[in-house]
VMD Tcl script that draws the C-alpha trace (Angstrom):
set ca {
  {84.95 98.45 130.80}
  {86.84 95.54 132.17}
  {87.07 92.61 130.16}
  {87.71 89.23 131.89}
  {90.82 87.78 130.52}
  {91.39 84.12 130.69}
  {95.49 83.24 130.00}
  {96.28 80.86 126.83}
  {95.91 80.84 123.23}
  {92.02 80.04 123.45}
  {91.16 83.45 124.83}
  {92.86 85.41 121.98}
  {90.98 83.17 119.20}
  {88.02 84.14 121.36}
  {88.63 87.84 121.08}
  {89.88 87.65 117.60}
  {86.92 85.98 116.26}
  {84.41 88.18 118.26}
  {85.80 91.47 116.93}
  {85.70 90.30 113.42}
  {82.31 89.39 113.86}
  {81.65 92.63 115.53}
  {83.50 94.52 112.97}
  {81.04 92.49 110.13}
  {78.07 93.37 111.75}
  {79.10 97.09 112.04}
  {79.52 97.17 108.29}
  {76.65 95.33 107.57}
  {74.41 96.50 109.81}
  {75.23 100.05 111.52}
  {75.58 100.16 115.42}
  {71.73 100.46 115.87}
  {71.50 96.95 114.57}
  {74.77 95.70 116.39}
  {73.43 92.68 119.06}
  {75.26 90.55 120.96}
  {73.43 87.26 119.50}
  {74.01 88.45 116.07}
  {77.75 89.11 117.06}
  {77.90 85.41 118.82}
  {76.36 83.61 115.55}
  {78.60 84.80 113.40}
  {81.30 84.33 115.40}
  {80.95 80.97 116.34}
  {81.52 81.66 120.05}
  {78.58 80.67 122.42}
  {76.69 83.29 123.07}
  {76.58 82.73 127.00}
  {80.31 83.74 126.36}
  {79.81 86.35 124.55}
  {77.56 88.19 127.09}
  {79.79 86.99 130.18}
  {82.77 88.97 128.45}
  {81.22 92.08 126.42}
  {77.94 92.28 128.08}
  {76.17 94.52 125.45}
  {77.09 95.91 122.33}
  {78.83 98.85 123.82}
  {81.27 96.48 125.46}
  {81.96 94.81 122.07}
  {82.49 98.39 120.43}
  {84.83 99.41 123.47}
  {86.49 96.08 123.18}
  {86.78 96.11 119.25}
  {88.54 100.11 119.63}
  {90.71 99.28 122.62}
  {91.97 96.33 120.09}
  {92.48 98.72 117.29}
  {94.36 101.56 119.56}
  {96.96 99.01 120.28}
  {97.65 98.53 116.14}
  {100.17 100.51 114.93}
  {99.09 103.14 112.34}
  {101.09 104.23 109.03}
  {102.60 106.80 109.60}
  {103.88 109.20 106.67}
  {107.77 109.69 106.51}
  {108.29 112.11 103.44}
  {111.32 114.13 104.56}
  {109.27 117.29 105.53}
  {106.12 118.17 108.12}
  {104.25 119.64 105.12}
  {103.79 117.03 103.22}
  {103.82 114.56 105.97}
  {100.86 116.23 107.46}
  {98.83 116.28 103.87}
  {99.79 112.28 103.64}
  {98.00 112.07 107.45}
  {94.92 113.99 106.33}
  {94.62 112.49 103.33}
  {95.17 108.82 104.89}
  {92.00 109.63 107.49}
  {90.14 111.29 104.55}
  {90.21 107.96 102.39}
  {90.06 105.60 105.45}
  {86.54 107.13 105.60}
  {85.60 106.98 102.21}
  {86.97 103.48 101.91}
  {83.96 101.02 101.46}
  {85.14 98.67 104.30}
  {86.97 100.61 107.20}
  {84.28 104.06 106.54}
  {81.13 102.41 107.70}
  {83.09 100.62 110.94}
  {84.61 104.16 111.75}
  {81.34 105.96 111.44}
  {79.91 103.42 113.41}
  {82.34 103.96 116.42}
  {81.24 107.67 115.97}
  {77.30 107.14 115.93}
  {78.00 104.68 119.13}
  {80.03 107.11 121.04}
  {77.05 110.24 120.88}
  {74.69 107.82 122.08}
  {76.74 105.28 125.11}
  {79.04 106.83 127.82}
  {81.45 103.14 127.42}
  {81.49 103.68 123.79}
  {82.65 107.45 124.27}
  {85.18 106.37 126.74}
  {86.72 104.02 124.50}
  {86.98 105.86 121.11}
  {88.64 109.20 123.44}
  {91.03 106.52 124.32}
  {91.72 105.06 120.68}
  {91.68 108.52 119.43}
  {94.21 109.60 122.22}
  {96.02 106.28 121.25}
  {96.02 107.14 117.11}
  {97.27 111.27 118.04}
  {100.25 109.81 120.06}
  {101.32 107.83 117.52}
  {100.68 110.15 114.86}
  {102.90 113.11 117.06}
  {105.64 111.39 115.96}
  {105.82 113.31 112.79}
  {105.43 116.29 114.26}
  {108.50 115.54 116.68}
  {110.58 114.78 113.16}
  {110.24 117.38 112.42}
  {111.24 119.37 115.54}
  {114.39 117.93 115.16}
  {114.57 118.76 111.33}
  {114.64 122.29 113.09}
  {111.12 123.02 110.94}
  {109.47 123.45 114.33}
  {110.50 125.33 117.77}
  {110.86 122.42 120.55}
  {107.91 123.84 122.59}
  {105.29 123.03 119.94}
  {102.56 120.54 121.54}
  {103.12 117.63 118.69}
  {99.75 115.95 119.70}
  {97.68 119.42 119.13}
  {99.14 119.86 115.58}
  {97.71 116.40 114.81}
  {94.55 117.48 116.22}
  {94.13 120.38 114.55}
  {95.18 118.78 110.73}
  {92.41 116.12 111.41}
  {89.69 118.43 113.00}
  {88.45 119.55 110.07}
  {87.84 116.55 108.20}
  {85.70 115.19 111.07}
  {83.91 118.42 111.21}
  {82.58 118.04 107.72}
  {81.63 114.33 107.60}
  {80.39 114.48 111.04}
  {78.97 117.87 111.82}
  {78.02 119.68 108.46}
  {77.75 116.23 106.79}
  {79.69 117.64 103.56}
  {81.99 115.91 101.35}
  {85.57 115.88 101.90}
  {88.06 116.33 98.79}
  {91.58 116.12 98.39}
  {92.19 119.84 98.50}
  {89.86 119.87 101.65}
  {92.00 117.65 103.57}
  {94.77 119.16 101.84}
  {94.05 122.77 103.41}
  {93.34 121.45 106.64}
  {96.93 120.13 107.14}
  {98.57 123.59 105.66}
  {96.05 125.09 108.03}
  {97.58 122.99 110.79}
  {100.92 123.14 109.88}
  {100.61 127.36 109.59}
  {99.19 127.21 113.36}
  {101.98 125.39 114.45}
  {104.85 127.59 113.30}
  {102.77 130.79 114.34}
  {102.55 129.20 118.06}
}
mol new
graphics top color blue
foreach p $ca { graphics top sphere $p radius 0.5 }
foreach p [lrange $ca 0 end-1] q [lrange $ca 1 end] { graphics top cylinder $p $q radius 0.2 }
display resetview
């Protein structure tokens, strides 16, 4: 989705202060409840506004993710690929548990199964958040842990797949020792090739 970008200070409290709003209403609310109205009211921005730029609540999701792809992440530095893959599973295993950040990220799931836009944009924060988080991977290719062919975004992919795959597919809890084994998993794939 394209958003229409006016130049100046004004349009970046404009966006700012929509995607808070939009980000409140996702916790509050869920995305079934998300509205543009409800979005505008709380953010103070006229709604007319509002709907020129995002549209629909799909365009504020999109908007809110393509916002958040752009932030840098944390990114674990421990000295070794073990442990800095257990700090990244661990680190998306609490952001979802965390009473604030869980409920927006779930929402950004539940919106992306049901709107194409929505899909679109959390592939694209998702591709944004496994670039980043290759970094550790290419550490530790030139640690030596690693052979130089290893695909650094896959290894990411494959420590965080199985976290989503409980909370999102067999809706079971994730512990410490799950997201634990998940990034040993990983990190055993990775120097098998």
């Amino acid at each position: 989705m394209e958003i229409q970008k006016r130049p100046g200070g004004r349009s970046a409290r404009v966006r700012d202060a929509v995607r808070t709003a939009t980000l409140a209403e996702l916790t509050e609310h869920g995305y079934e409840r998300l509205s543009v109205d409800a979005v505008a009211q709380r953010s103070g921005v006229h709604k007319t506004t509002v709907y020129r730029r995002w549209r629909s609540p799909e365009g504020l999701i999109a908007d809110a993710l393509d916002l958040a792809a752009a932030e840098p992440w944390p990114l674990p530095d421990t000295g070794t690929l073990a442990e800095d893959l257990r700090a990244l599973t661990e680190l998306v295993r609490t952001g979802f548990a965390d009473p604030e950040a869980g409920p927006i990220a779930s929402a950004f799931i539940a919106a992306a199964m049901q709107n194409p836009a929505a899909a679109t944009a959390l592939h694209d924060f998702y591709q944004a958040r496994h670039r980043q988080s290759a970094e550790i991977v290419r550490r530790a290719v030139d640690r030596g842990e690693l052979r130089p062919e290893v695909d650094a975004e896959q290894v990411v992919r494959f420590a965080v797949a199985p976290i989503y795959y409980r909370l999102f597919i067999s809706r079971e809890p994730v512990t410490a020792e799950d997201a634990r084994e998940a990034a040993d998993a990983a990190l055993a794939a990775a120097r098998a090739r």
